[in-house]
NUFIFI-481322 format. One record per residue: residue number from 1; residue in one letter; z, y, x of N, C-alpha, C in turn. Coordinates in Angstrom, 1 decimal. Layout:
BEGIN
REC resi resn     nw     nv     nu    caw    cav    cau     cw     cv     cu
REC  NUM    A      Z      Y      X      Z      Y      X      Z      Y      X
...
This chain:
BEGIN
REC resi resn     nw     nv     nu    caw    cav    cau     cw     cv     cu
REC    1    X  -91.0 -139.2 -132.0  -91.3 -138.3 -133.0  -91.9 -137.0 -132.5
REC    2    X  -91.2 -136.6 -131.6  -92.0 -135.3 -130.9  -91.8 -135.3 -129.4
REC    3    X  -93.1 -135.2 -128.8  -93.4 -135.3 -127.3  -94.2 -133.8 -127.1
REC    4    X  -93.2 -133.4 -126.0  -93.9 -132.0 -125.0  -94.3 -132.6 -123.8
REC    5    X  -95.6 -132.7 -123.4  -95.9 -132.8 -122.6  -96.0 -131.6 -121.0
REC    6    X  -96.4 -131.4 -120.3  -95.7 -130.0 -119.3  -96.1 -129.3 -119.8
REC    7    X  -95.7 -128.6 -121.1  -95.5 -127.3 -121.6  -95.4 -126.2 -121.3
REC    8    X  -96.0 -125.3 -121.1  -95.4 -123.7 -120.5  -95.6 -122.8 -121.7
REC    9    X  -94.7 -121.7 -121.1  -95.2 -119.9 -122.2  -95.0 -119.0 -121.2
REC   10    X  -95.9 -117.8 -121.2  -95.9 -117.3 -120.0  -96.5 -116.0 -121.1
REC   11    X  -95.7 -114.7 -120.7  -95.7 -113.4 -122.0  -96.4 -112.8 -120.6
REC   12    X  -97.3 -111.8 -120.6  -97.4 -110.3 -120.1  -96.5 -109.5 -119.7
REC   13    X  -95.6 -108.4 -119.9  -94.6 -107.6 -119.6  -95.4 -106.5 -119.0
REC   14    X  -95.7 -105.2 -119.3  -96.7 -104.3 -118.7  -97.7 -105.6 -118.0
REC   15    X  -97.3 -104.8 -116.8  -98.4 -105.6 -115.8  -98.3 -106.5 -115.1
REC   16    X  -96.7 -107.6 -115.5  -96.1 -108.1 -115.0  -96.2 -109.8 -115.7
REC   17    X  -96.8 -111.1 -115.3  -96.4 -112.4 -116.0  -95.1 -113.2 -115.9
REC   18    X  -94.7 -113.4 -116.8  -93.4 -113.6 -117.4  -93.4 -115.1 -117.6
REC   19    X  -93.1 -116.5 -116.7  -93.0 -117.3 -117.2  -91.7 -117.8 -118.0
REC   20    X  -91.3 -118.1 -119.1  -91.0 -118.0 -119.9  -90.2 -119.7 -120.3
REC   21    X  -91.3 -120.6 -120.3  -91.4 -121.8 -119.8  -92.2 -122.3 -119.1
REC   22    X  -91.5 -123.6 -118.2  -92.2 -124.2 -117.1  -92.2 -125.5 -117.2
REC   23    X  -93.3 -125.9 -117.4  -93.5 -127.6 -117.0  -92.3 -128.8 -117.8
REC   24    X  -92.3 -128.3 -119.4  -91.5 -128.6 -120.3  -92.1 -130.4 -120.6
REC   25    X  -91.2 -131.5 -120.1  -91.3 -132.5 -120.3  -90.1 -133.2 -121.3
REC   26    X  -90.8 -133.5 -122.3  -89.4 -133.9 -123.3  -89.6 -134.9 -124.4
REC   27    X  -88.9 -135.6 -124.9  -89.4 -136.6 -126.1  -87.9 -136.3 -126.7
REC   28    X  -87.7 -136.1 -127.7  -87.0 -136.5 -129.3  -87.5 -137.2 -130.2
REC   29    X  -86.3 -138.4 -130.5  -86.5 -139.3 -131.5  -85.9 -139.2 -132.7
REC   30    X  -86.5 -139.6 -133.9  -86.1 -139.6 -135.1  -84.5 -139.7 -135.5
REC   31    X  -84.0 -138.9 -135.9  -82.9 -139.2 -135.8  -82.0 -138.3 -135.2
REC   32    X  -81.9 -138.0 -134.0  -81.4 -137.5 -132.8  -80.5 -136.3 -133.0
REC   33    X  -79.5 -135.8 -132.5  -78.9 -134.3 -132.4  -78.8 -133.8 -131.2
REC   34    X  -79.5 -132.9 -130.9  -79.7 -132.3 -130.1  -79.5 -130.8 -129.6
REC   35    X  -78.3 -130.3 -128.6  -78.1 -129.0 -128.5  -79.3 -128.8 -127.0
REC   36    X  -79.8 -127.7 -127.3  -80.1 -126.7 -126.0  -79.6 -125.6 -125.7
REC   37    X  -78.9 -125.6 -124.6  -78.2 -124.7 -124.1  -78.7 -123.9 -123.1
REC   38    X  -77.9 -123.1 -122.5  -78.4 -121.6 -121.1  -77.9 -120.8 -121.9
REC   39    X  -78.0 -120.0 -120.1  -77.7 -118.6 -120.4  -78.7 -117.5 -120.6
REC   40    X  -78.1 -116.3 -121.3  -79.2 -115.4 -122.1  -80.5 -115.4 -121.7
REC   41    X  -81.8 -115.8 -121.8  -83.1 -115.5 -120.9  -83.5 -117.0 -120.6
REC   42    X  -83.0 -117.9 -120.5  -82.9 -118.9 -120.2  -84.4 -119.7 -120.8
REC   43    X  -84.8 -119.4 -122.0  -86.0 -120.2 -122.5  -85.3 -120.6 -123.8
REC   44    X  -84.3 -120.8 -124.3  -83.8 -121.4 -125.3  -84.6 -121.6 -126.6
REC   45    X  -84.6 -120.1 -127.1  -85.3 -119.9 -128.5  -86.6 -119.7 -128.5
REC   46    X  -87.5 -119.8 -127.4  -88.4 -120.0 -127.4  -89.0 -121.4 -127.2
REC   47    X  -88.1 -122.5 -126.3  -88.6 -123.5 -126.6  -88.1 -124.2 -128.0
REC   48    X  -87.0 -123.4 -129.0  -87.2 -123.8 -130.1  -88.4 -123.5 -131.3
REC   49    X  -88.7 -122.4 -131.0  -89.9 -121.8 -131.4  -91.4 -122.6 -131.2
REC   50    X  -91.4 -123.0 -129.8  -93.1 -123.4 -129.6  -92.8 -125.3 -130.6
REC   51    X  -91.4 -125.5 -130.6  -91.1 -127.0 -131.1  -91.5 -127.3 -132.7
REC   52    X  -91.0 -125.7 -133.0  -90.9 -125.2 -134.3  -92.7 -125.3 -135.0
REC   53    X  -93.3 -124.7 -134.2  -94.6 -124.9 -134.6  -94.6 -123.1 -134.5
REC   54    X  -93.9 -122.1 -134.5  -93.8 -120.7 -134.7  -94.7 -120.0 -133.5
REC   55    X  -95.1 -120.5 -132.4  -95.2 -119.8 -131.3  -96.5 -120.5 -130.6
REC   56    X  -97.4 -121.0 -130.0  -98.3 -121.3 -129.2  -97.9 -121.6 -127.6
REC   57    X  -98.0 -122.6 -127.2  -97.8 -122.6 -125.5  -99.1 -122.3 -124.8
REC   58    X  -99.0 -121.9 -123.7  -99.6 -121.0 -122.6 -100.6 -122.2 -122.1
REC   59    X  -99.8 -123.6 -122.0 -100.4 -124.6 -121.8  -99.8 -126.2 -122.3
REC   60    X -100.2 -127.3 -121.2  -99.5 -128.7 -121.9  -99.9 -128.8 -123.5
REC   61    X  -99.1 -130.0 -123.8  -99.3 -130.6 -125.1  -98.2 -131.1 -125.6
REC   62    X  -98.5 -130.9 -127.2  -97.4 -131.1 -127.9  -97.5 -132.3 -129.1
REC   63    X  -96.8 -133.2 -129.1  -97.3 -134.4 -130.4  -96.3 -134.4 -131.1
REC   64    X  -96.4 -134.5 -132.4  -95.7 -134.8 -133.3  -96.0 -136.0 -133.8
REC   65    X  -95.2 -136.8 -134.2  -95.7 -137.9 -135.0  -97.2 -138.8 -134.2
REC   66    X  -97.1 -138.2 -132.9  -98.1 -138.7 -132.6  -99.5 -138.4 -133.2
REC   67    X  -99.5 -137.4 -133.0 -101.0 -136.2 -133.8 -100.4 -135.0 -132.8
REC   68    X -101.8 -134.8 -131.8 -101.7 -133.3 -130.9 -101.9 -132.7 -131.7
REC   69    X -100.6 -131.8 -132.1 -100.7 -130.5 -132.8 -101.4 -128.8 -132.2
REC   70    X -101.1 -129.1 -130.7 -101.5 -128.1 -129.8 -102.7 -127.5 -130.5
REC   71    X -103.6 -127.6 -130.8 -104.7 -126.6 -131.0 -105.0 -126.5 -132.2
REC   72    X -104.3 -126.9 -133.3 -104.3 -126.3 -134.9 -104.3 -125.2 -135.1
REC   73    X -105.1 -125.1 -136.5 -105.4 -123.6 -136.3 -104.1 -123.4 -137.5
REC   74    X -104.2 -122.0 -137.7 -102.9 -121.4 -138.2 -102.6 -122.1 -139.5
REC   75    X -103.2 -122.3 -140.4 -103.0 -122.8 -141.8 -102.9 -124.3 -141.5
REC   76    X -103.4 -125.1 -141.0 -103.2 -126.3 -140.6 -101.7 -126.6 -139.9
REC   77    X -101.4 -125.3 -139.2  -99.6 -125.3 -138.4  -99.2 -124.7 -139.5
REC   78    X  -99.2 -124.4 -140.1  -98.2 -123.7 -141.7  -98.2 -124.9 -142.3
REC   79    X  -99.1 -125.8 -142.4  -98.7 -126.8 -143.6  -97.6 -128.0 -143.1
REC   80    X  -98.4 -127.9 -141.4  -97.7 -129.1 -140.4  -95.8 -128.5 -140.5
REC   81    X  -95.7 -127.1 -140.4  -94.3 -126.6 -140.4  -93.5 -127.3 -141.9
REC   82    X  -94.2 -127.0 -142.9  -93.3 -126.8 -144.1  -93.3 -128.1 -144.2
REC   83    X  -94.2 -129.2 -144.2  -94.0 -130.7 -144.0  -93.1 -131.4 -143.2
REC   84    X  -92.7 -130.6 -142.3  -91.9 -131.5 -141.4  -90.5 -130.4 -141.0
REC   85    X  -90.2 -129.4 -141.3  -89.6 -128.7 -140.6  -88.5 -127.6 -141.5
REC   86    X  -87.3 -128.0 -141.2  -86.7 -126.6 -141.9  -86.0 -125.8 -140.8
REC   87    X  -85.5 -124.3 -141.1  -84.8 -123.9 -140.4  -84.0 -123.0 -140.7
REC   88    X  -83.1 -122.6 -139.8  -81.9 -122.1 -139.9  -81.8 -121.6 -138.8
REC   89    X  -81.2 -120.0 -139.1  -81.0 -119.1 -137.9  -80.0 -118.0 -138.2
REC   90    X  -79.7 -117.3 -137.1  -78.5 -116.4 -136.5  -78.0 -115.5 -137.9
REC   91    X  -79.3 -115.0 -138.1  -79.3 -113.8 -139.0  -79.6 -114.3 -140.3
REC   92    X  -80.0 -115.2 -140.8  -80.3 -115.9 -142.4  -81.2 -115.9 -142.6
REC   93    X  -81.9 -114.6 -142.7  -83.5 -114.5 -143.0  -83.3 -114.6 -144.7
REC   94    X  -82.4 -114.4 -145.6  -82.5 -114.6 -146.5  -83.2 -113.3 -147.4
REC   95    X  -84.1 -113.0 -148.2  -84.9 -112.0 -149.0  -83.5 -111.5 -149.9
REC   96    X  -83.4 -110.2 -149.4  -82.5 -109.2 -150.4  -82.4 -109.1 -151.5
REC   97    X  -83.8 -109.0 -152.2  -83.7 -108.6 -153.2  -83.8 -110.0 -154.3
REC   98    X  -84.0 -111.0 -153.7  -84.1 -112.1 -154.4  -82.2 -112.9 -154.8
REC   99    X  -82.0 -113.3 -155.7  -80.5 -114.1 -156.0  -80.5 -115.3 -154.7
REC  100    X  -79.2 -115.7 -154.6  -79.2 -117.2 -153.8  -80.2 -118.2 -154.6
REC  101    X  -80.0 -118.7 -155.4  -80.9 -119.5 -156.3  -82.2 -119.1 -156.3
REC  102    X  -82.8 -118.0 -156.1  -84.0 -118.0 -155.8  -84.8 -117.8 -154.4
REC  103    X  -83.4 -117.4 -153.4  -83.8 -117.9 -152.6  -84.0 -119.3 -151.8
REC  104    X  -83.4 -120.3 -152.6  -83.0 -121.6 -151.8  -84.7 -122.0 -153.0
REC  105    X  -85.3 -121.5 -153.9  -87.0 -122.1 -154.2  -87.6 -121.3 -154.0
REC  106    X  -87.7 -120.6 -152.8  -88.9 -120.1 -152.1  -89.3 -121.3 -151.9
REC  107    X  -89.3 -122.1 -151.0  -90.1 -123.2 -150.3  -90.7 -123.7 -151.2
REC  108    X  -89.9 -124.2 -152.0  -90.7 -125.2 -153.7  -91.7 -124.3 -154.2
REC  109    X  -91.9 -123.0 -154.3  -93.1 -122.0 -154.9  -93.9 -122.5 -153.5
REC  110    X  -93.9 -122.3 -152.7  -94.7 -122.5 -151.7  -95.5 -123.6 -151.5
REC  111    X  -94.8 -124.7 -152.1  -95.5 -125.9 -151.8  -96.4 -126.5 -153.3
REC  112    X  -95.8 -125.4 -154.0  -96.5 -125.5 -156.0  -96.1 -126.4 -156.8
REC  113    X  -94.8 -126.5 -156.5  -94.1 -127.5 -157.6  -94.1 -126.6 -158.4
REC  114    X  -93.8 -127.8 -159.7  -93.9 -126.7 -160.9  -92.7 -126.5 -161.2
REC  115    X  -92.4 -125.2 -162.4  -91.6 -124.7 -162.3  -90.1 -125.8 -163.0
REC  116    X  -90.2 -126.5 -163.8  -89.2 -127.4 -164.5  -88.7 -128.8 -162.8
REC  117    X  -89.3 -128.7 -162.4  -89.2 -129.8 -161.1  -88.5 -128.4 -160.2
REC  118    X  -88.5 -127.5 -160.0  -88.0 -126.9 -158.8  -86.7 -126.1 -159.2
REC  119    X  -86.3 -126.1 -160.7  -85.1 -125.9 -161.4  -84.1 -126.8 -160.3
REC  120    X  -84.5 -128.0 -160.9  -83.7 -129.4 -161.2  -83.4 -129.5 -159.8
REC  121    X  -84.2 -128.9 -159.0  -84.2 -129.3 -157.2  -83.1 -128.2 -156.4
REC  122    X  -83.0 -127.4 -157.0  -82.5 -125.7 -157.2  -81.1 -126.3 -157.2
REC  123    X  -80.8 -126.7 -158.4  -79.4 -127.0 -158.9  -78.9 -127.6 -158.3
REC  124    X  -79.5 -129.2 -157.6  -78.6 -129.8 -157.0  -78.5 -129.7 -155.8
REC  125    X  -79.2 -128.9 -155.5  -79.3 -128.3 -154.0  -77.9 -127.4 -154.0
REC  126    X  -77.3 -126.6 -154.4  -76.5 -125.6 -155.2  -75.0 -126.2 -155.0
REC  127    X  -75.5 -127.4 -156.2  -74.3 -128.1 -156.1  -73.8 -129.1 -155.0
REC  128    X  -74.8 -129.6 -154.1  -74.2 -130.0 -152.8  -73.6 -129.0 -151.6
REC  129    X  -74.1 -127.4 -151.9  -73.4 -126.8 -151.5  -72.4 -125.9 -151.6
REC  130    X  -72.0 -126.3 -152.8  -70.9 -125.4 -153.4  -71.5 -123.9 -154.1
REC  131    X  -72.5 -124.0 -154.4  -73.2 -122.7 -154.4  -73.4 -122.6 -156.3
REC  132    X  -72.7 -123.1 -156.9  -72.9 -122.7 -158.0  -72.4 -121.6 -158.7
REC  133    X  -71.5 -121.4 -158.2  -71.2 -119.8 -158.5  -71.7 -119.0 -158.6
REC  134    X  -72.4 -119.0 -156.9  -72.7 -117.7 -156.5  -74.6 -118.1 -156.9
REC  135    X  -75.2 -118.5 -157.8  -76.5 -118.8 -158.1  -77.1 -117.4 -158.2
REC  136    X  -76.1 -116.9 -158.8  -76.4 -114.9 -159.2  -76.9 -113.9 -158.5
REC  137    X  -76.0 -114.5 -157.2  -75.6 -113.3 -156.0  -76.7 -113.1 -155.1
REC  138    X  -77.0 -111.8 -155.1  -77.6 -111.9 -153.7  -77.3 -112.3 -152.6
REC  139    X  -78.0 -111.6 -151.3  -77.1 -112.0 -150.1  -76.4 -111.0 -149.4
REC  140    X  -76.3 -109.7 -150.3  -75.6 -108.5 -150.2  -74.4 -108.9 -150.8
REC  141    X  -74.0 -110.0 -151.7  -72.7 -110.1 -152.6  -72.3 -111.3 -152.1
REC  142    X  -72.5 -112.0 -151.3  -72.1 -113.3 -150.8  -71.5 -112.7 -149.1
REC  143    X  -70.5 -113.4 -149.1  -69.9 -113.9 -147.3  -70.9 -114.4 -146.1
REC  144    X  -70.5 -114.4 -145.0  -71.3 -114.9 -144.4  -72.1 -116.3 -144.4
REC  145    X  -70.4 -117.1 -144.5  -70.5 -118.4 -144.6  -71.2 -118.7 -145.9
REC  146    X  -71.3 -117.8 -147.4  -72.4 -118.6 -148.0  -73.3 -118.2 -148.0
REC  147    X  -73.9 -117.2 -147.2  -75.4 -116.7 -146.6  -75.9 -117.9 -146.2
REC  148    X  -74.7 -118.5 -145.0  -76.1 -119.6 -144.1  -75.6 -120.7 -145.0
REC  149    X  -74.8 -121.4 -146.1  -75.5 -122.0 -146.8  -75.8 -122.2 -147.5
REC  150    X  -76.5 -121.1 -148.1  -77.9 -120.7 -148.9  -79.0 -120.8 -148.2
REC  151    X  -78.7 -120.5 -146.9  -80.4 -120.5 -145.9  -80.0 -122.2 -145.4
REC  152    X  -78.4 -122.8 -145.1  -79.4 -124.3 -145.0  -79.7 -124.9 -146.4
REC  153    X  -79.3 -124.7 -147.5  -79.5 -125.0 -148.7  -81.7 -125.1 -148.7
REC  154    X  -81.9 -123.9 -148.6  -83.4 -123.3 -148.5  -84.0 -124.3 -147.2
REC  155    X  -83.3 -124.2 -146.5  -83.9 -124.8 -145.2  -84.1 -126.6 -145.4
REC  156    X  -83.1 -127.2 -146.2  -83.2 -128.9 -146.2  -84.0 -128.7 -148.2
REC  157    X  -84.3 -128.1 -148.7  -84.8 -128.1 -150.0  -85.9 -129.5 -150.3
REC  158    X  -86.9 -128.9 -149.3  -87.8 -129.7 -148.8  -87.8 -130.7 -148.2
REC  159    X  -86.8 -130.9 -148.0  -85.9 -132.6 -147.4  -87.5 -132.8 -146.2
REC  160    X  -86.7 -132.2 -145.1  -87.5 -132.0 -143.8  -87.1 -132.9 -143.2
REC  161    X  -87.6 -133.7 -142.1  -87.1 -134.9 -141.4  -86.4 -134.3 -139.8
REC  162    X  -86.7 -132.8 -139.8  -86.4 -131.9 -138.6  -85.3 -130.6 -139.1
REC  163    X  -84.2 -130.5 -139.0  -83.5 -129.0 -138.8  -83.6 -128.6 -137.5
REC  164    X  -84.2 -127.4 -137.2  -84.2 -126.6 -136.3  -83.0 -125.6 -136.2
REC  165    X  -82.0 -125.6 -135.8  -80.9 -124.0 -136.3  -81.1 -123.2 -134.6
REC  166    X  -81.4 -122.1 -134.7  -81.3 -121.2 -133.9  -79.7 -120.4 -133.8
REC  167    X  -78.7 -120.5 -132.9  -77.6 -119.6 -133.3  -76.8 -119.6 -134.8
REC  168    X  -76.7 -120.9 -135.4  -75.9 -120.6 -137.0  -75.0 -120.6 -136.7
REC  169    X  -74.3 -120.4 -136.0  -72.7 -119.6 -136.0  -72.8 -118.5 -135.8
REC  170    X  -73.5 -118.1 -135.1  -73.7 -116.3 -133.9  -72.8 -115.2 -135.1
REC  171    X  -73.1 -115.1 -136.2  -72.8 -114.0 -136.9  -71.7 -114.9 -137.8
REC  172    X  -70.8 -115.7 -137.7  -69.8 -116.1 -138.4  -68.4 -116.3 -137.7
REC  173    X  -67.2 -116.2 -138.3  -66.0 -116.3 -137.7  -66.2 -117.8 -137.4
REC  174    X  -64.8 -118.4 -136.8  -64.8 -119.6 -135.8  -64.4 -120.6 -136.9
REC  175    X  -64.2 -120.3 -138.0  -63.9 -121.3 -139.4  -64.7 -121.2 -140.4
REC  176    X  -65.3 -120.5 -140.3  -66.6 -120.9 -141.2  -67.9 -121.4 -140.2
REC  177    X  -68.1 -120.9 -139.1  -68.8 -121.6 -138.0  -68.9 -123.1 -138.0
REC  178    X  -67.6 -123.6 -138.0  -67.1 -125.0 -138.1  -67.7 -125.8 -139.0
REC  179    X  -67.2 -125.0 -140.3  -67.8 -125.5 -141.5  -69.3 -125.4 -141.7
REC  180    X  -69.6 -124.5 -140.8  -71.7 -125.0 -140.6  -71.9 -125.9 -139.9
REC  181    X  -71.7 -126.1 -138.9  -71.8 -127.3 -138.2  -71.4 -128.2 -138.7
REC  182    X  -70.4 -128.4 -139.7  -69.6 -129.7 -140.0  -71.4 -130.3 -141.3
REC  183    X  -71.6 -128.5 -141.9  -73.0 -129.5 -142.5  -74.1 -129.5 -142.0
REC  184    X  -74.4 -129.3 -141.2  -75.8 -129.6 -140.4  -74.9 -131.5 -139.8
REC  185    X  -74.2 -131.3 -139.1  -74.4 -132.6 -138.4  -73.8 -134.1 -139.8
REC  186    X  -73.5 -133.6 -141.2  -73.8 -134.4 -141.8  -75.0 -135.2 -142.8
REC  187    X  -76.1 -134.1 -142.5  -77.4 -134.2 -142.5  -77.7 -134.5 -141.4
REC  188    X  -77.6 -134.4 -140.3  -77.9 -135.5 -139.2  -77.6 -137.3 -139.0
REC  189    X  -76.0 -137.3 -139.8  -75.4 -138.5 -140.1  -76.7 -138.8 -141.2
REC  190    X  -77.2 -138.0 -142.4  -77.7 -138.6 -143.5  -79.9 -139.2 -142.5
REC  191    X  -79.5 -139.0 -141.3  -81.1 -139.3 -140.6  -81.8 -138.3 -140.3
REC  192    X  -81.1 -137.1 -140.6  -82.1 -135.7 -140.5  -82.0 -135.5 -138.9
REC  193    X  -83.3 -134.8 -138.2  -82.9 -135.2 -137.0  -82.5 -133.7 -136.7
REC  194    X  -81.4 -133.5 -136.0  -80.9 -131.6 -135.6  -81.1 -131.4 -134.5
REC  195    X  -82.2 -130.0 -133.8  -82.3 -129.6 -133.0  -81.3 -128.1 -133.1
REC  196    X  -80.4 -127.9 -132.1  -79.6 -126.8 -132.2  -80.0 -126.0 -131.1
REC  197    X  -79.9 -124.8 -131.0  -79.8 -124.0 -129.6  -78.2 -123.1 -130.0
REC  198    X  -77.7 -123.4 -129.2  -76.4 -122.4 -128.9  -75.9 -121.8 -127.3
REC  199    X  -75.7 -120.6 -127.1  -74.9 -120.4 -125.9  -73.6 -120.8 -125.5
REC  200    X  -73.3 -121.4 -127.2  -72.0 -121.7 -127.2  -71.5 -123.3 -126.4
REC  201    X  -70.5 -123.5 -125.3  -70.8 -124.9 -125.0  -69.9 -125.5 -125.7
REC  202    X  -68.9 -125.0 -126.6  -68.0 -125.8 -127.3  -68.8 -126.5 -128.5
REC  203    X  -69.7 -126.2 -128.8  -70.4 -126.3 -130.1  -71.4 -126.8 -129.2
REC  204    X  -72.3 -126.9 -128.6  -73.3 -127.5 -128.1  -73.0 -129.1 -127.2
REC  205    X  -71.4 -129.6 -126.9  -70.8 -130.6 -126.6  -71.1 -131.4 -128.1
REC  206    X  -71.0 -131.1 -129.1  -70.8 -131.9 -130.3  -71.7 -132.6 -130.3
REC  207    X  -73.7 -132.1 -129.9  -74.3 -133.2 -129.9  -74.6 -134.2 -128.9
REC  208    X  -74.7 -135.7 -130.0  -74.9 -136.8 -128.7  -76.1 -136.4 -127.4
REC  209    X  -76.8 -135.5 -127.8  -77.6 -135.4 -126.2  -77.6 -134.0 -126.3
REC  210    X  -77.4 -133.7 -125.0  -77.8 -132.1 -124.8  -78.4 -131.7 -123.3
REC  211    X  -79.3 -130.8 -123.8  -80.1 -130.2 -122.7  -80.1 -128.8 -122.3
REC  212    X  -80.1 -128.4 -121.0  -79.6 -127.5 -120.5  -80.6 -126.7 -119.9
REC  213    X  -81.2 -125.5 -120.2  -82.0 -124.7 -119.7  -81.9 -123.3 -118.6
REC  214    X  -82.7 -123.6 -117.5  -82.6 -122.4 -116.7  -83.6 -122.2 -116.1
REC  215    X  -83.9 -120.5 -116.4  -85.2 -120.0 -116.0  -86.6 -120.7 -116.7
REC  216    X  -86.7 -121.2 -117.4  -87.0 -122.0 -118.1  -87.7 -123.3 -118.6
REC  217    X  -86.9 -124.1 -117.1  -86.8 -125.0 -116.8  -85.3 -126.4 -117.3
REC  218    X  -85.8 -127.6 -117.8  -84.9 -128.2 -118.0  -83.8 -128.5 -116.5
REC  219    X  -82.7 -128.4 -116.5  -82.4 -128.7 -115.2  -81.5 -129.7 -115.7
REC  220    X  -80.7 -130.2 -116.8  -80.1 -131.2 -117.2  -80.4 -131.8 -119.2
REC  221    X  -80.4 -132.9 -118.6  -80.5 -133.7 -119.9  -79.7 -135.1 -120.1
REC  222    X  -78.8 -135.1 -121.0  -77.8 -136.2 -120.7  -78.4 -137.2 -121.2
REC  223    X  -79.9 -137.8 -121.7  -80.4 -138.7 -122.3  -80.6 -139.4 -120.9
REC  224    X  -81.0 -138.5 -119.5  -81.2 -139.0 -118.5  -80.2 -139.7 -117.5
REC  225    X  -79.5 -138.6 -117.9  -77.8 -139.3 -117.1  -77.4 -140.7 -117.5
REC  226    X  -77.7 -141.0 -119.1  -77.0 -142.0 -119.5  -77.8 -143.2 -119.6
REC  227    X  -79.3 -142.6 -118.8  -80.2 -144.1 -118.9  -79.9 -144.3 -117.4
């Protein structure tokens, strides 16, 4: 489903080049749960980022579905994102001034469903996550734990065949953390394939493969170990 071929990102810094990533060889299959781990600086969220479609590599290639995505221009990578990709991250990213409920059909405005179809999509989205209550609330009147899910609510709306989560615990206690993970990896059970990045290694043990970044370089991958 998605092949990096030697991938790099390499930032400026004053006057200084910053490799960033190095010579990123990787394949994920349909399906799959996947943590990336390291320590701070490591490359993590950036190789979730260039995966993401959010970021540009420096070099190498990147396939999805078997279609080189690498040189798509911006609107052709926005469409390729929303078609294949949801995400989920540290901070929520959820719009203030909008309710839960209308945050979790952003995406559905975006893609121009009409308005009676993205009710109905709204609701049961809602209701699989306990979120009918809080349909009202912002994300100023909601807990943490129903912030992120309302943003995975928003994030699987569009029934993506990829979750990305960047950090969905980072800003949660150790019991509702749980209980995010407990629903990300049951959309993984349901075929969704979960790419995770965590620092965390108690949480990053949970998925069946995990890959380990330093400097940002893969230096372990247990898909390898166990072939």
């Amino acid at each position: 489903m998605i092949r990096l071929s030697g991938l790099g990102k390499e930032f400026l810094l004053g006057d200084q080049r910053v490799h960033a990533l190095r010579d990123i060889n990787l394949r994920i299959g349909r399906g799959e749960y996947l943590s990336i781990m390291g320590p701070s600086g490591s490359g993590k969220s950036t190789l979730l980022n260039l995966i993401a479609l959010l970021d540009r590599p420096s070099n190498g290639d990147y396939l999805l579905n078997d279609r080189n995505v690498t040189g798509l221009d911006d609107d052709s990578l926005a469409r390729v994102r929303r078609e294949n990709f949801g995400f989920v991250f540290q901070f929520f990213h959820l719009i203030p001034r909008l309710t839960a409920a209308e945050n979790i059909e952003v995406p559905l405005i975006l893609a121009g469903q009409e308005p009676r179809q993205r009710r109905a999509r709204v609701q049961e989205a809602m209701a699989s996550y306990g979120l009918i209550d809080r349909a009202g609330h912002r994300p100023d009147q909601l807990s943490g734990g129903q912030r992120q899910r309302v943003a995975i609510a928003r994030a699987t709306i569009m029934r993506p065949a990829v979750i990305l989560a960047d950090e969905p615990t980072g800003n949660l206690d150790q019991t509702t953390g749980k209980q995010v993970i407990s629903l990300l990896e049951q959309l993984n059970q349901e075929g969704i394939t979960l790419i995770l990045v965590t620092h965390d290694a108690a949480i990053g043990e949970h998925a069946t493969r995990r890959i380990k970044l330093i400097d940002g370089m893969i230096t372990e991958d247990t898909a390898e170990l166990a072939a």
